[in-house]
C-alpha positions in Angstrom: 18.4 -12.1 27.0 17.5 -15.0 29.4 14.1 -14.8 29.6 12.0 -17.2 28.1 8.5 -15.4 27.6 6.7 -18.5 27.7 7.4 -19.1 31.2 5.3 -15.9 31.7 2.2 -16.9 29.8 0.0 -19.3 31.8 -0.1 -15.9 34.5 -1.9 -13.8 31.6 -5.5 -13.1 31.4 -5.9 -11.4 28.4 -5.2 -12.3 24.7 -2.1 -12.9 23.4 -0.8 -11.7 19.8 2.5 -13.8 19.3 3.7 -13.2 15.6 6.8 -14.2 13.9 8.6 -14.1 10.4 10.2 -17.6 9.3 13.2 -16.4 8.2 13.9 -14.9 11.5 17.9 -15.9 12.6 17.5 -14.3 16.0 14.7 -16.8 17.7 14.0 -20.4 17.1 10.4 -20.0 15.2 8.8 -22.9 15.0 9.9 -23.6 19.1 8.9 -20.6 20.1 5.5 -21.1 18.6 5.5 -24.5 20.1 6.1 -23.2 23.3 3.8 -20.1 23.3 1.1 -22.5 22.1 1.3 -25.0 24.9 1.9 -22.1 27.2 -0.9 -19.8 26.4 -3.7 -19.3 29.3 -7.3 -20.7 28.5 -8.2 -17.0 27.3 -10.4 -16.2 24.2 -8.9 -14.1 21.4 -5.0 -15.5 21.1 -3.5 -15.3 18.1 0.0 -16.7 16.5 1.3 -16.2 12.8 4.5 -16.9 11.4 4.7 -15.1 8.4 6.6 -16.3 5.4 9.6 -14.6 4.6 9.8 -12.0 7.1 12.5 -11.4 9.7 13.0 -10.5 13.4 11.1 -7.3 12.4 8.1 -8.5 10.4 10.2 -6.9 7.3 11.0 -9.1 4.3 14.4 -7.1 2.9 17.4 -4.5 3.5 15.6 -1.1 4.1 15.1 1.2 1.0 15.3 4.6 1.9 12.9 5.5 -0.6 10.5 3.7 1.1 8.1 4.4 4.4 9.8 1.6 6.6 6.3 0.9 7.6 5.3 0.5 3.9 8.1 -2.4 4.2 6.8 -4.6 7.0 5.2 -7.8 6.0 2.0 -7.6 3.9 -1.0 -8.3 6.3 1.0 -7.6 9.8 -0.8 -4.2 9.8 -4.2 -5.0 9.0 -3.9 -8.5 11.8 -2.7 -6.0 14.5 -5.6 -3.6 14.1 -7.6 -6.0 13.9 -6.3 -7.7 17.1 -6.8 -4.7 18.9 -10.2 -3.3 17.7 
């Protein structure tokens, strides 16, 4: 893709949930948060989290098909996004 989501931010008005998992080979992590950070509007509620070990998809392994795939995303990405919402 060429579009660089932090161009986008400083038009927002509401709060912004960026999260991330450091072992993510698809997206530069620590630019990216450098970028959404500088970027964000002057909005109350943002929140950014890179969690450790995860990937592109919050997960932190292969799938096991004995497994809910959401019962293998990233402990506390579940409980942040509800709470980011509520």
């Amino acid at each position: 893709m060429d579009v660089d989501p932090a161009d986008l931010l400083p038009e927002l008005r509401c709060p912004v949930l960026a999260l991330f998992g450091d072992a993510d080979d698809s997206i530069p992590v620590a630019l990216s948060v450098d970028r959404i950070a500088a970027a964000l509007p002057d909005v109350a509620g943002h929140g950014i989290t890179v969690f450790p070990g995860a990937d592109h998809g919050l997960f932190t392994g292969a799938p096991s098909p004995d497994v809910a795939r959401r019962d293998q995303l990233v402990p506390g990405f579940l409980p942040m996004l509800k709470a980011f919402l509520g």
